[in-house]
ZAMIDREN-919996 format. One record per residue: residue number from 1; residue in one letter; x, y, z of N, C-alpha, C in turn. Coordinates in steps of 0.02 Angstrom, whole numbers, m for minus. Each point is the difference from the previous one (the first is absolute). Layout:
<atoms>
num residu n_px n_py n_pz ca_px ca_py ca_pz c_px c_py c_pz
NUM a X Y Z X Y Z X Y Z
...
</atoms>
This chain:
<atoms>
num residu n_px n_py n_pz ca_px ca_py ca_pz c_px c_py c_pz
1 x m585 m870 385 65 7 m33 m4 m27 m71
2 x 21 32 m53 m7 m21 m74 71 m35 0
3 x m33 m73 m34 31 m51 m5 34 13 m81
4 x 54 m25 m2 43 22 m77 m19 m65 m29
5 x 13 8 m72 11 m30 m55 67 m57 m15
6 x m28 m61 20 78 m26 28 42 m8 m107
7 x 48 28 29 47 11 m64 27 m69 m20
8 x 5 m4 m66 50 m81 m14 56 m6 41
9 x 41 m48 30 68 6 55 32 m10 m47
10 x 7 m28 m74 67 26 m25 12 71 m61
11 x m45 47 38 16 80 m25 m8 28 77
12 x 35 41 m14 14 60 56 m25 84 m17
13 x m34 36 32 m17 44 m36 57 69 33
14 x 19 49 m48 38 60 42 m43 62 m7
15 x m9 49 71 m51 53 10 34 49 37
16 x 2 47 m35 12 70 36 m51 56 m18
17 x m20 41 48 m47 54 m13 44 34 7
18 x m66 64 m36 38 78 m14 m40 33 35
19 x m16 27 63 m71 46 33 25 61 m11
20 x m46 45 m19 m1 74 11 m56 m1 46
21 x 35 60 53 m40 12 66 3 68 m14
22 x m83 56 2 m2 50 7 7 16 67
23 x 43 53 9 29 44 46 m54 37 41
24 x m24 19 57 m42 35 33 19 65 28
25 x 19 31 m47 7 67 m7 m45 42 m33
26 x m4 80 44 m48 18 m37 m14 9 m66
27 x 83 51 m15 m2 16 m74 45 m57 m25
28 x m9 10 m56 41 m21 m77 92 m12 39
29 x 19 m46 m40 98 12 29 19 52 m48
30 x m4 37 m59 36 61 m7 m45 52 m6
31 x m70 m7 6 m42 71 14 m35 21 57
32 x m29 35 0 m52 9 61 m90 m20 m11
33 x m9 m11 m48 m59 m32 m33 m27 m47 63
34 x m62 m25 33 m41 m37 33 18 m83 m62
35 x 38 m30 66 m33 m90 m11 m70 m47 15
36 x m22 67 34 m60 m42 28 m49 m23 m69
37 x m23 m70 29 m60 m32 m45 m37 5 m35
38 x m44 m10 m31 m75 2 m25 m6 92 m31
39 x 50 45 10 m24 44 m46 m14 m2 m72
40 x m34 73 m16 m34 m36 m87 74 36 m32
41 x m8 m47 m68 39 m22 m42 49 76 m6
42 x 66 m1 2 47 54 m32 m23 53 28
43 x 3 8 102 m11 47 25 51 6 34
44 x 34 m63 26 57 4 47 77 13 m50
45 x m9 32 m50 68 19 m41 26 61 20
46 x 58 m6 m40 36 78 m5 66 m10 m59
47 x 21 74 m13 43 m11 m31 62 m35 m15
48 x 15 m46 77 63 m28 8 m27 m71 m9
49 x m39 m31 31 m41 m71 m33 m10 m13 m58
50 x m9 76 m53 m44 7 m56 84 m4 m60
51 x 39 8 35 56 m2 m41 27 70 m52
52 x m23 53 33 m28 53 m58 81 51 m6
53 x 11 19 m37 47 27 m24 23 55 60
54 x 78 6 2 29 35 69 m28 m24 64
55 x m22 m30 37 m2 m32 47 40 m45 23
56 x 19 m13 78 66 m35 46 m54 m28 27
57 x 19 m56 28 m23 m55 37 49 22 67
58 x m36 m20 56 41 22 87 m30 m59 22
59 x 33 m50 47 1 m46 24 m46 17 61
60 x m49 m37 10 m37 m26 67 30 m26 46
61 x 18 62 51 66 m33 47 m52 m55 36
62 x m71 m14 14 m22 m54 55 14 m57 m75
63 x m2 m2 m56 m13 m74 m54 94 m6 38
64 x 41 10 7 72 m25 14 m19 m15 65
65 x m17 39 63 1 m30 68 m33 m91 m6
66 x m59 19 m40 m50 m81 m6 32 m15 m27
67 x 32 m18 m57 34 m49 m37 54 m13 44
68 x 63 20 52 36 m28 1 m27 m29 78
69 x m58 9 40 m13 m33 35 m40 m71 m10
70 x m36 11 m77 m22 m70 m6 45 m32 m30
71 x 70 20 m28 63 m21 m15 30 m52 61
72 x 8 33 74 18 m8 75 m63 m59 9
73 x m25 0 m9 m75 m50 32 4 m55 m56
74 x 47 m18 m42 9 m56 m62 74 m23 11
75 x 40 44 58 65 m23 m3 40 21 m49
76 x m13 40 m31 48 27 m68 45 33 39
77 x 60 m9 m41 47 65 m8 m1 59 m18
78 x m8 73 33 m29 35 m35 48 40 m25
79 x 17 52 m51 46 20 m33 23 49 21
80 x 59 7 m3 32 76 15 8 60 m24
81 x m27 m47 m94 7 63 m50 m54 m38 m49
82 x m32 31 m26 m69 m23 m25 m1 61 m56
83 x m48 m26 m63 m14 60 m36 m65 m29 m50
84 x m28 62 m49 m61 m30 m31 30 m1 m63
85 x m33 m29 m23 m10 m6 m88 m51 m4 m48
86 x m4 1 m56 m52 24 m48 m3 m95 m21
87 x m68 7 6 7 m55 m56 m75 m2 m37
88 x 42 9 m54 m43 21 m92 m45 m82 m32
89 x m73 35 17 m34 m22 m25 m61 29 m46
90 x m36 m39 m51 m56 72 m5 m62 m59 m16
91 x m54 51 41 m64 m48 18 m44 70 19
92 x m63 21 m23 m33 38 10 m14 31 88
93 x 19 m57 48 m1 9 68 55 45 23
94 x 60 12 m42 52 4 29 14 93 m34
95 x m41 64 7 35 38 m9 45 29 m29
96 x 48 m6 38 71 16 m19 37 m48 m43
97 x 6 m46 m8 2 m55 m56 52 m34 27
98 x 10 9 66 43 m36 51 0 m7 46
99 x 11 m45 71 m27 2 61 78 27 20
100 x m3 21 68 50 m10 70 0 m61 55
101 x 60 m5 m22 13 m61 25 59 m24 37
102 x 23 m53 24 70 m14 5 19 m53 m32
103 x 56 10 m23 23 m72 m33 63 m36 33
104 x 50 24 m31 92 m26 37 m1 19 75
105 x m14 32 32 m15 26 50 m47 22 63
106 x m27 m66 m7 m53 11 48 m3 4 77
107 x m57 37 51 5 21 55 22 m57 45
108 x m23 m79 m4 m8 m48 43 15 m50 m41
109 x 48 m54 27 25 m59 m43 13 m70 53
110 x 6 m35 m23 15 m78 31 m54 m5 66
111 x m52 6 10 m35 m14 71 m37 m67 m15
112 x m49 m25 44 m34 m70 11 m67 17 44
113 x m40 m22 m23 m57 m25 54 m32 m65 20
114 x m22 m3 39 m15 m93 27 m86 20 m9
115 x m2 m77 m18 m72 m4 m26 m18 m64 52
116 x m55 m12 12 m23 m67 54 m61 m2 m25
117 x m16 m71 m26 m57 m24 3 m5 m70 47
118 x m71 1 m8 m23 m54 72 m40 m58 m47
119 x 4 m49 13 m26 m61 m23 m75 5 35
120 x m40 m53 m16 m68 m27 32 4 m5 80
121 x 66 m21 m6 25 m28 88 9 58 61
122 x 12 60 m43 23 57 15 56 6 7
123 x 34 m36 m15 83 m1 m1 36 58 m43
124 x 41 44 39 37 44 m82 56 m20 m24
125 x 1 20 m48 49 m28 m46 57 88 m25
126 x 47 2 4 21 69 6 43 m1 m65
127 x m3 42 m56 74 16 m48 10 45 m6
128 x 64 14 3 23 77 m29 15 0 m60
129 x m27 55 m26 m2 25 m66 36 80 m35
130 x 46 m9 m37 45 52 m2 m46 90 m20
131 x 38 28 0 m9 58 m20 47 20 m64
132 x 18 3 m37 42 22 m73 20 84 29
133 x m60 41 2 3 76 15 m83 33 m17
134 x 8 73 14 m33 26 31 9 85 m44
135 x m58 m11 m36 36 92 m25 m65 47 m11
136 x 11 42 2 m74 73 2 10 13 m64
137 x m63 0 m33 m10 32 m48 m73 23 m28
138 x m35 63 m56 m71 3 15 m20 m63 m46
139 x m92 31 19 m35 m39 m37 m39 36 m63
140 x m18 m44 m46 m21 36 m54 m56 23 23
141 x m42 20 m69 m65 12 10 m41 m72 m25
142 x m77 5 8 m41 m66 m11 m23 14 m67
143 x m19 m45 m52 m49 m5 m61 m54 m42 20
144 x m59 36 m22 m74 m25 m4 m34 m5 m51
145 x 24 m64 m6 m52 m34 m67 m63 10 3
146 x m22 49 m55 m64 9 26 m50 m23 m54
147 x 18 m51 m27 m34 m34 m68 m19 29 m63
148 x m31 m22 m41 m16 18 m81 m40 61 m6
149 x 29 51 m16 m34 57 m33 m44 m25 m58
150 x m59 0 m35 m40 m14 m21 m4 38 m77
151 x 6 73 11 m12 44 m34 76 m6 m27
152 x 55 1 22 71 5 m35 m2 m73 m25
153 x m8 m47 8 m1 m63 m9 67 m49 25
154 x 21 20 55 53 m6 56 22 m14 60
155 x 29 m44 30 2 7 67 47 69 35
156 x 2 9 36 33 49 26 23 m1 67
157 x 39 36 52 42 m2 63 11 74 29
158 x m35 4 69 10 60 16 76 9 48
159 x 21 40 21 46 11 42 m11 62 59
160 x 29 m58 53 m12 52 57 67 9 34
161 x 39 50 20 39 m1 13 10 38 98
162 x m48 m9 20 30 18 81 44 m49 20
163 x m5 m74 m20 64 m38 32 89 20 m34
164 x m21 21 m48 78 40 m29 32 32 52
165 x 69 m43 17 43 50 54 m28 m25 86
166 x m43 m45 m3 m25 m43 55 98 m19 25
167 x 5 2 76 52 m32 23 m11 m77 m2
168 x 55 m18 m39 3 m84 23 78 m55 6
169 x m28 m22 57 69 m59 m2 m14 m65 m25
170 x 55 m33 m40 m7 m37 m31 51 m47 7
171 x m41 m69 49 57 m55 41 m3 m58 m61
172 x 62 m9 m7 11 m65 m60 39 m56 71
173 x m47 m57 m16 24 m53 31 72 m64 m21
174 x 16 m23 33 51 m49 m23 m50 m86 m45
175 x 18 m13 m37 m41 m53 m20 15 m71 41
176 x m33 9 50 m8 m37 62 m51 m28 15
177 x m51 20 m22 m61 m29 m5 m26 m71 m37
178 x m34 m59 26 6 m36 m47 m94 m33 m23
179 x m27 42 49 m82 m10 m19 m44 48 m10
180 x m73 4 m28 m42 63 18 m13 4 92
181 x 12 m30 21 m12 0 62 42 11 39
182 x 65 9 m27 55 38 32 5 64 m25
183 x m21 10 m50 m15 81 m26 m47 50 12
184 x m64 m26 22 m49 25 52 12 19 43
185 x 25 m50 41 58 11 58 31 52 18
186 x 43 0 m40 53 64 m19 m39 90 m2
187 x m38 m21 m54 m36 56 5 m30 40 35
188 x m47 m71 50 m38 34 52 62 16 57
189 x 50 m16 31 34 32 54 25 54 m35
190 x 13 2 m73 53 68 m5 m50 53 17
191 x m75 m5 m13 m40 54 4 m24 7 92
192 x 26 m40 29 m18 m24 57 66 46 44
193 x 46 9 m33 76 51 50 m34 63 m50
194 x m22 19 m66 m2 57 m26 m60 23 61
195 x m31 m22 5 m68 17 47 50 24 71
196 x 7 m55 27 29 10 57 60 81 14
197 x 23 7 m59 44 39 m4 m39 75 m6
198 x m44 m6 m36 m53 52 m1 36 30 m88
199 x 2 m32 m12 31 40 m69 m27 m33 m60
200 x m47 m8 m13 m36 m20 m42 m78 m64 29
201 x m46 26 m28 m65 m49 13 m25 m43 0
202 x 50 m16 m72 m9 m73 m23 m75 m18 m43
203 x m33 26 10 m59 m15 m55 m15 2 m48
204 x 23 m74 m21 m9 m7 m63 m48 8 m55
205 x m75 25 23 m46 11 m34 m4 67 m16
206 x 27 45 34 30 86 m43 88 m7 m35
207 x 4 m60 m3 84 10 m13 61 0 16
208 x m32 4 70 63 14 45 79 m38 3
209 x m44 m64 m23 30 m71 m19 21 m25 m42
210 x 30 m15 m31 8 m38 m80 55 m37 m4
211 x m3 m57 m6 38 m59 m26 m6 m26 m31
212 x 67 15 m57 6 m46 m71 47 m84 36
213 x m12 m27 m15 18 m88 m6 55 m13 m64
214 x 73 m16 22 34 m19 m45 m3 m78 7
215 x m6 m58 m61 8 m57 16 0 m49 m50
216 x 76 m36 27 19 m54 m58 m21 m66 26
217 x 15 m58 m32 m4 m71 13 81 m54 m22
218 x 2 m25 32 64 m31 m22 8 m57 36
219 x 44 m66 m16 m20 m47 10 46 m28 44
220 x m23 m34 77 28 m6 71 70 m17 m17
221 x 52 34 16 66 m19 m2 40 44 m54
222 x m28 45 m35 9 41 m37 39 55 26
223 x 61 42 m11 6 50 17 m27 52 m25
224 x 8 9 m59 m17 50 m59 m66 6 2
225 x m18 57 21 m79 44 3 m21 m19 m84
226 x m75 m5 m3 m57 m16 m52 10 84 m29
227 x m41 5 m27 m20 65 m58 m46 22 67
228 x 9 73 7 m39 33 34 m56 27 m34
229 x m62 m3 55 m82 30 m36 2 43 47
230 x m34 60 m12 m30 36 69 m70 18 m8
231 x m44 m10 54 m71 8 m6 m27 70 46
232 x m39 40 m39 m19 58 14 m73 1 29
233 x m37 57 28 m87 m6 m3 m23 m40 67
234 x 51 m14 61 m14 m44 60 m5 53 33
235 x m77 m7 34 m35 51 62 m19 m18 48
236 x m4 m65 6 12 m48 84 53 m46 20
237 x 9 20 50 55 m76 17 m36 m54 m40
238 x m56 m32 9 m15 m71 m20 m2 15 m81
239 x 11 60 m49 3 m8 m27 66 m7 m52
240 x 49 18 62 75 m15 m2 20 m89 m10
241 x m30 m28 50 m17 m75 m5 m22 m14 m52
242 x m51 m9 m24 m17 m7 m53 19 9 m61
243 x 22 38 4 48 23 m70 55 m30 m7
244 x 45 m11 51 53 m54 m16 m18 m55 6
245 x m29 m30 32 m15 m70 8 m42 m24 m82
246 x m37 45 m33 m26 m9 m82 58 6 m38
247 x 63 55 20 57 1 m62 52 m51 21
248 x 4 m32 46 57 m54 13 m49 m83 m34
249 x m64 0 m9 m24 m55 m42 20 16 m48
250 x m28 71 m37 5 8 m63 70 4 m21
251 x 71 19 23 70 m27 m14 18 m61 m2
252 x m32 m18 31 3 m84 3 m9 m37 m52
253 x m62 18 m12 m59 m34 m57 53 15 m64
254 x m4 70 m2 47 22 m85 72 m41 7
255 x 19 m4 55 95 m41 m8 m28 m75 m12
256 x m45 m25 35 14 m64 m9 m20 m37 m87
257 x m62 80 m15 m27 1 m72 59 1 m50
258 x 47 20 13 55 26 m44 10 60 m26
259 x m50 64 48 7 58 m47 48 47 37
260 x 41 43 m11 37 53 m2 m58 59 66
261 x 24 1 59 m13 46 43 32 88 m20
262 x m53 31 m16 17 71 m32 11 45 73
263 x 51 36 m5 m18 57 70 m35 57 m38
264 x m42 12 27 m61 43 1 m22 30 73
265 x m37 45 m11 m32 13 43 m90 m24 m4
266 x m25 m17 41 m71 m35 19 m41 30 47
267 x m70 8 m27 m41 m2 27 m51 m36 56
268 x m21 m6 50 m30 m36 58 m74 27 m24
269 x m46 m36 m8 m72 23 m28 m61 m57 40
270 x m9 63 72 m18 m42 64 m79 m46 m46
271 x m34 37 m29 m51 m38 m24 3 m57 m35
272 x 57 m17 m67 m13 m63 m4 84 m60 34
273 x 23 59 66 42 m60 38 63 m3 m30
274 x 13 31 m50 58 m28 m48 47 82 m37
275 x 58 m30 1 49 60 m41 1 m20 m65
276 x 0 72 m49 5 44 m57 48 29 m22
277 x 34 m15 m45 59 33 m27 m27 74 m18
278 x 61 56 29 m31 58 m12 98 26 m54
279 x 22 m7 13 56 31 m30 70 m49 13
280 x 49 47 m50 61 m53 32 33 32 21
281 x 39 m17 70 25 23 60 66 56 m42
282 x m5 54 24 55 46 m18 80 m29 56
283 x 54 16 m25 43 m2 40 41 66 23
284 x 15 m15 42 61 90 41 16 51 m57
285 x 9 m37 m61 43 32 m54 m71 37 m42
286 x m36 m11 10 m63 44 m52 2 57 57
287 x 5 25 46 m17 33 22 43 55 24
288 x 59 6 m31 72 49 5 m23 38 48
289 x 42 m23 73 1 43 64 46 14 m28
290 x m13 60 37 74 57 6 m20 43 70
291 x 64 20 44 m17 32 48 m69 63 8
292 x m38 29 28 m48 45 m4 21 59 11
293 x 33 38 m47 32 70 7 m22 47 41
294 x m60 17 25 m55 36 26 26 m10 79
295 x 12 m65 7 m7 m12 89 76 m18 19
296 x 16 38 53 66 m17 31 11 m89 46
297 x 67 m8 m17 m7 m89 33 m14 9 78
298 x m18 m49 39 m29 14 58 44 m33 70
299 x 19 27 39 42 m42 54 m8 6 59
300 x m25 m45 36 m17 m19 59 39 m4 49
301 x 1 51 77 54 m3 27 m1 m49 32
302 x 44 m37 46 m2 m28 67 m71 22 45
303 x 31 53 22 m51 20 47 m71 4 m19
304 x m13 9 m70 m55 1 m16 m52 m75 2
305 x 62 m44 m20 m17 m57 m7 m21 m22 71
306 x 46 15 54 m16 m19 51 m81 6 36
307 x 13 59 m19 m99 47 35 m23 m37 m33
308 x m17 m19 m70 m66 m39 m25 4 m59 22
309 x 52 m55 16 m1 m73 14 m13 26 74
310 x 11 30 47 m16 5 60 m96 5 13
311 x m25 38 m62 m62 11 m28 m56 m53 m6
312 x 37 m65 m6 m23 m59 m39 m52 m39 67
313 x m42 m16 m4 m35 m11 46 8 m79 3
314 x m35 m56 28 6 m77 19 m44 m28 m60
315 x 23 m20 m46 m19 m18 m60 m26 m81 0
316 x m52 m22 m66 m41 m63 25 49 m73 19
317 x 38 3 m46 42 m86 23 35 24 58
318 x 16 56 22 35 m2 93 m89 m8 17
319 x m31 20 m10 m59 0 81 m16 m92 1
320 x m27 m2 m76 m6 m107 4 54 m19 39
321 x 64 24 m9 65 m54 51 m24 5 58
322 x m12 79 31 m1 15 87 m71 m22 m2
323 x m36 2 m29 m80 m47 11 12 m65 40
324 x 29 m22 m42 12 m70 m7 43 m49 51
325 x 76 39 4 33 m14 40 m11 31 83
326 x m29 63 10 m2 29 64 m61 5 37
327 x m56 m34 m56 m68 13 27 m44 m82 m21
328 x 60 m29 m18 m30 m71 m23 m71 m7 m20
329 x 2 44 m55 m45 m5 m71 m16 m37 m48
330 x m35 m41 m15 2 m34 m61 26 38 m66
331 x 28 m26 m62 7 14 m64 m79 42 m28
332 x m36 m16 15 m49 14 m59 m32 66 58
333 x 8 8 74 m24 38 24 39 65 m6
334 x 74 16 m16 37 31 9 m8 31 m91
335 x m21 m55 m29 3 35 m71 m74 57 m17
336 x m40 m25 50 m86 27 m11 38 77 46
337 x 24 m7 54 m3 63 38 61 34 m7
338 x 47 2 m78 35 48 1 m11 5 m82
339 x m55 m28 m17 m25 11 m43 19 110 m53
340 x m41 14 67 m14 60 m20 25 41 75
341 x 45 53 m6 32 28 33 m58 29 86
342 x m40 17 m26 m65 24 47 m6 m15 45
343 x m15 m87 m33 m18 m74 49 54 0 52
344 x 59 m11 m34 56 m27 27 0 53 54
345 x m3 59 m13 m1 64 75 m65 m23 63
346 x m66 m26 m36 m20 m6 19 m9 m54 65
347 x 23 m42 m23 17 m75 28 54 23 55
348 x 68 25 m26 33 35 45 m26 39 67
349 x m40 61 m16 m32 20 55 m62 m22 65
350 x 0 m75 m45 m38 m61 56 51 m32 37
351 x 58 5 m26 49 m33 21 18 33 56
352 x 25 52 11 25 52 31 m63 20 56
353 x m45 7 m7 m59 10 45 m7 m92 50
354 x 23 m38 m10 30 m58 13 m61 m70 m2
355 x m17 9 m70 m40 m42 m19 53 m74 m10
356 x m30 m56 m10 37 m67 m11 5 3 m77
357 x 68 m11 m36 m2 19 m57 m35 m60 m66
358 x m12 m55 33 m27 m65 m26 m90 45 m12
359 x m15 16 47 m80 m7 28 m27 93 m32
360 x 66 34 m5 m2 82 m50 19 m37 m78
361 x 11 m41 m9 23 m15 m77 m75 m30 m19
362 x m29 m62 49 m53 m30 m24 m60 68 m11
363 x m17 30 53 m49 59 13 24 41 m68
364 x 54 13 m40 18 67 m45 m16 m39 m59
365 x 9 m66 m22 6 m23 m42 m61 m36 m28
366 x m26 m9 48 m86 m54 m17 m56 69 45
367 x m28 14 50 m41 51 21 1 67 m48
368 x 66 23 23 2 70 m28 11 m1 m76
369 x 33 m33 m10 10 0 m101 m77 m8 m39
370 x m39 m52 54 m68 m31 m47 m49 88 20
371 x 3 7 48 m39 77 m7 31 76 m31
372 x 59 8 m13 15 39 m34 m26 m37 m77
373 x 5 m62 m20 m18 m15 m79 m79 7 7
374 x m14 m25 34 m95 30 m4 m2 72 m2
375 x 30 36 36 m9 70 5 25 51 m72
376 x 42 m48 m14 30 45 m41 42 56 16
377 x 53 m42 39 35 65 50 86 m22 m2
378 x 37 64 15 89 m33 12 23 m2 75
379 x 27 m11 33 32 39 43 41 46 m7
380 x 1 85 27 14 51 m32 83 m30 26
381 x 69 30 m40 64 12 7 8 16 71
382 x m31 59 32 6 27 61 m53 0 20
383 x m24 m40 31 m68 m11 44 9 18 62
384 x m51 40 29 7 36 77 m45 m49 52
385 x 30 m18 31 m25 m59 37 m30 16 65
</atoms>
């Protein structure tokens, strides 16, 4: 378990993330274009990604079913009347010189998730942590720095655009958080119900993942929130940790120095450990939403709502409780075997075949885990037994 950075006790630090979770759908949310992976550069386009003159955008009726079920699996409220909006930016990634988005109106609002960590002792420690909301909108395309042209005497940046028009939801947290180690936390279960839910992968090493870090410092007893930083460029949980636990010294260090905390936006630069000022943070107002003329507002019936929450399968903080409480599980055993949705079936179907659930937890968790990591193997989703 990575041990934190114990913070001065008279500053308090405030943390809310912003995750965008790609959607596991096939196509695009307003085209029919392929999301899938690793194709070569500016194959998975089309004219409606590409932004190209006379073209309509049509909504991905599965990006609304997933969003308002991983809406339902966060506790949100989900909306009755929902709509998109434009919001105007311009950056070589971006096409159309504006994304789709939601702003005043988003699909999913006010929900919570509980986070548990376990001490040395194995003891958990449980907080709930808010949800703000929950809204669909795409993703740009990527730039690839592809270094100094020689002959022009220049650096230069290529652009690839198959992630243009990528489905994504994008969960803003309540600033509830008060360590890197409660933000890790956070991260890893939200990707831990997106998994479970089957609506996104979560892997953060194609993207799937991304969490920006909002975070001030302010001094214990304080009401009034510090100057907000937000840090960009985090591709592991531990490197979520890390990154705040370096910018809550470095707030520290500059207040107690006497200097003026700028909101900016920052860089995380895993090689030398430390954040980089990359720009200064835009606010709501640079970016004139206005409704998205193209797409009609969206409303969710009852009944509709009903079928998908009926949909929702036994998600990770219920299986740790019934672990725990009905099968008298330890904390740290219940967190290894609902880890990953598979396991947790798996373990289940020892259960049910009427294994002792102490003596199927030890056998799944130490035998079988250490030979699937030698092997280099998962347990499949649906394994035929």
């Amino acid at each position: 378990m990575t041990t934190a950075t114990p913070v001065k006790t008279e500053y308090e630090a405030i943390i809310g993330l912003e995750t965008h979770c790609q959607l596991s759908t096939n196509t695009k949310i307003f085209s029919s274009s392929s999301t899938a992976f690793g194709a070569d550069p500016n194959t998975n386009i089309d004219p409606v990604c590409m932004g190209l003159p006379g073209v309509l955008p049509v909504l991905n009726a599965k990006v609304l079913e997933y969003a308002v079920k991983a809406g339902l699996a966060l506790n949100c409220q989900i909306a009755e009347y929902s709509k998109f909006d434009r919001k105007q930016y311009f950056y070589p990634d971006l096409p159309k010189n504006y994304q789709i988005s939601q702003y005043d109106l988003p699909i999913a609002e006010h929900g919570w998730l509980e986070i548990e960590m376990v001490d040395e002792a194995g003891n958990p420690t449980r907080k709930r942590i808010g949800i703000t909301r929950l809204h669909m909108e795409e993703d740009a395309g990527k730039l690839v720095h592809a270094g100094s042209d020689r002959l022009a005497g220049s650096s230069y940046s290529l652009v690839d655009y198959n992630r243009a028009g990528v489905p994504l939801v994008e969960i803003v947290s309540e600033p509830d958080l008060r360590t890197g180690q409660e933000a890790a936390e956070y991260a890893q279960e939200l990707r831990r119900i997106m998994r479970y839910l089957g609506v996104s992968d979560g892997n953060m090493q194609e993207g799937s993942l991304r969490c920006d870090v909002n975070i001030s410092v302010r001094p214990v007893g304080q009401e009034k929130f510090g100057t907000k930083v937000e840090i960009k460029n985090m591709n592991s949980f531990s490197a979520i940790q890390k990154a705040i636990d370096y910018e809550i010294e470095r707030q520290i260090a500059a207040i107690e120095a006497g200097e003026r905390i700028i909101q900016e936006t920052r860089l995380w630069e895993e090689g030398s450990q430390r954040t980089s000022s990359m720009r200064v943070k835009e606010g709501s107002s640079d970016y004139r939403y206005f409704p998205e003329p193209d797409l009609a507002p969206i409303e969710v019936s009852d009944a509709q709502l009903e079928t998908w929450k009926s949909e929702l399968p036994e998600l990770p903080a219920q299986k740790r409780h019934r672990y725990e409480n009905e099968l008298g599980l330890s904390a740290y055993d219940t967190r290894v075997l609902t880890e990953d949705s598979s396991v947790a079936g798996y373990f289940e179907s020892a259960i049910n075949a009427g294994a002792n659930p102490k003596a199927a937890a030890n056998w799944i968790t130490q035998d079988i885990a250490a030979y699937l990591n030698k092997q280099k193997l998962t347990i499949p989703a649906n394994p035929s037994w």
